[in-house]
N, C-alpha and C positions, 0 to 999 in steps of 0.2 A: 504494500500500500504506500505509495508516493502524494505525499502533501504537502505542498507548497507553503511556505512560511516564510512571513515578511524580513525581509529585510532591512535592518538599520543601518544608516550610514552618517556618524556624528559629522557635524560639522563643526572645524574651529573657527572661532573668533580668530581675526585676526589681531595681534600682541600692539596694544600700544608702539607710540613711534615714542615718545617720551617716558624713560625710565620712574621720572618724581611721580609721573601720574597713576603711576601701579600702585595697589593699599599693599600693604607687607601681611598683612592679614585679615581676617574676618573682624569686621569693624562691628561694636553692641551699636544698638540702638541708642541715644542719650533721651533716659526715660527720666523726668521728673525726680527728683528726691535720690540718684542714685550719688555715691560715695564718689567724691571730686569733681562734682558739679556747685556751684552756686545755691542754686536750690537744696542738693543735699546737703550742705552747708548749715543749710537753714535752717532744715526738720530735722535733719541727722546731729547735726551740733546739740539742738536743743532738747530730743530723747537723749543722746548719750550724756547732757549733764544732766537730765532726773535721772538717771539709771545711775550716775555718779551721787548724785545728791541723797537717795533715797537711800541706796547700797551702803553710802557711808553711816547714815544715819543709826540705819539699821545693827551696823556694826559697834559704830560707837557705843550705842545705850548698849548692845547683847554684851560689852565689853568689860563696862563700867561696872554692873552686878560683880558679887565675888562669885558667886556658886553656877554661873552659867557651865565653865566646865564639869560641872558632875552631872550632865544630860547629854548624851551624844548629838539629839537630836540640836539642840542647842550650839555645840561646835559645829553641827553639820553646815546651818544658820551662817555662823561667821568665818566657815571656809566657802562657801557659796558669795558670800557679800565681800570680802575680799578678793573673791575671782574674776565678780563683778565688777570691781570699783578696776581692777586693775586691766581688766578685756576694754570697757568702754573707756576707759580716759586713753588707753593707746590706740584706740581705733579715732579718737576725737584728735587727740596728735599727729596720727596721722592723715586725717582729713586737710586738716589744718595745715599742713606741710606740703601735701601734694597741691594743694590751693596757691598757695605761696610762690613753687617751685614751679606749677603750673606744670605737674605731671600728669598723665590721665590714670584713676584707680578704673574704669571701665574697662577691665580685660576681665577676662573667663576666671582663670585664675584665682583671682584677687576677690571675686563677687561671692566664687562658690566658699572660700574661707572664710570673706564677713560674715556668711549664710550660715556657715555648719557651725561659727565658734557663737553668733547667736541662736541659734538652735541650744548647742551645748548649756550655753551659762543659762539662758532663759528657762529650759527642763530643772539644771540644778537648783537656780533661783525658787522656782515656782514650788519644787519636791522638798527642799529645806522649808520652805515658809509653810507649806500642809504639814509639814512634822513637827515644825515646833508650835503649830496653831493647835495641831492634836496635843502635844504635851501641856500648852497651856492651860488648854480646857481641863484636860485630863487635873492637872493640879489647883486650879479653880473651882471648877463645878464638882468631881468627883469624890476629891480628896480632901476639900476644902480646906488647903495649908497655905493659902495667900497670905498668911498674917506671916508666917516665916519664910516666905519668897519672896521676888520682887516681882509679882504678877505685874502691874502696870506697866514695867521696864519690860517685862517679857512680852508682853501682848501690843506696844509699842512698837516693837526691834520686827515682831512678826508683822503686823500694820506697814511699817515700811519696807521691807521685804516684799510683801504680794505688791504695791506699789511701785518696787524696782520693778517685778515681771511686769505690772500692767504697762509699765513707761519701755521696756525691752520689746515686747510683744508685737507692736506696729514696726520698728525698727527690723527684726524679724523678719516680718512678711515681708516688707517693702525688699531688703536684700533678696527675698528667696524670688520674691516677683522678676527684681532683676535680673537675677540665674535665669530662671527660666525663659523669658521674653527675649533674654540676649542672644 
């Protein structure tokens, strides 16, 4: 049985006569809000100082208590908000730097590591602040030994915490939009 089937025959472009005007690679899109833009400048500067401001916060008071270390969930708290203070003010530096320098952060590269290291801290952020909202409650309502903890300090530090994730969250999505659109 003989059956005929098409044939394809590509045809090239023919090559630029000017070598500048060749792109060296697959250029993103420049979408709104992304990392080395102006605009991301604007929203991204200003999530990553709540995410700094809140993170610290959170740290500070979980810090200031004597007995936070005798809860793990508690250190888990202030290694999450230290991860955070220390992920967004270097991602807010180097905003600021490639701004400056007028580098482009819009490579592959570069969007899918904003994306996965806020993925990362935003999960640990979020899973520390349910742990230590569970132990607070837990020693609040349960136990009812507030009068020998620092429940207020506690349930403060966790307050600002779910706060870093809600100020993380859009920042988040907006890199992974990036990713993916790019």
């Amino acid at each position: 049985m003989f059956v005929s089937s098409p044939a394809v025959h590509p045809v090239e472009a023919p090559p630029p006569t000017d070598p500048v005007e060749q792109p060296r690679g697959v250029l993103m899109k420049d979408l709104p809000g992304m990392p080395g833009t102006l605009g991301g400048l604007g929203l991204g500067l200003g999530l990553r100082l709540a995410q700094f401001v809140f993170a610290g916060i959170a740290l500070s008071v979980m810090a200031s208590t004597d007995d936070f270390p005798s809860v793990t969930s508690f250190c888990f708290l202030v290694a999450a908000a230290i991860l955070q203070c220390m992920w967004c003010f270097s991602l807010a530096i180097l905003d600021i730097y490639a701004l400056l320098v007028k580098r482009c952060l819009r490579n592959r590269w570069a969007i899918c590591l904003f994306a996965v290291g806020d993925g990362i801290t935003a999960t640990l952020t979020f899973s520390a602040a349910c742990a230590s909202s569970g132990i607070t409650v837990l020693i609040d309502n349960d136990l009812d030994l507030c009068s020998e903890n620092h429940c207020v300090s506690f349930e403060s530090a966790t307050a600002m915490a779910f706060l870093s994730w809600f100020a993380l969250s859009p920042s988040f999505l907006l890199n992974f939009w990036s990713m993916a659109s790019g």
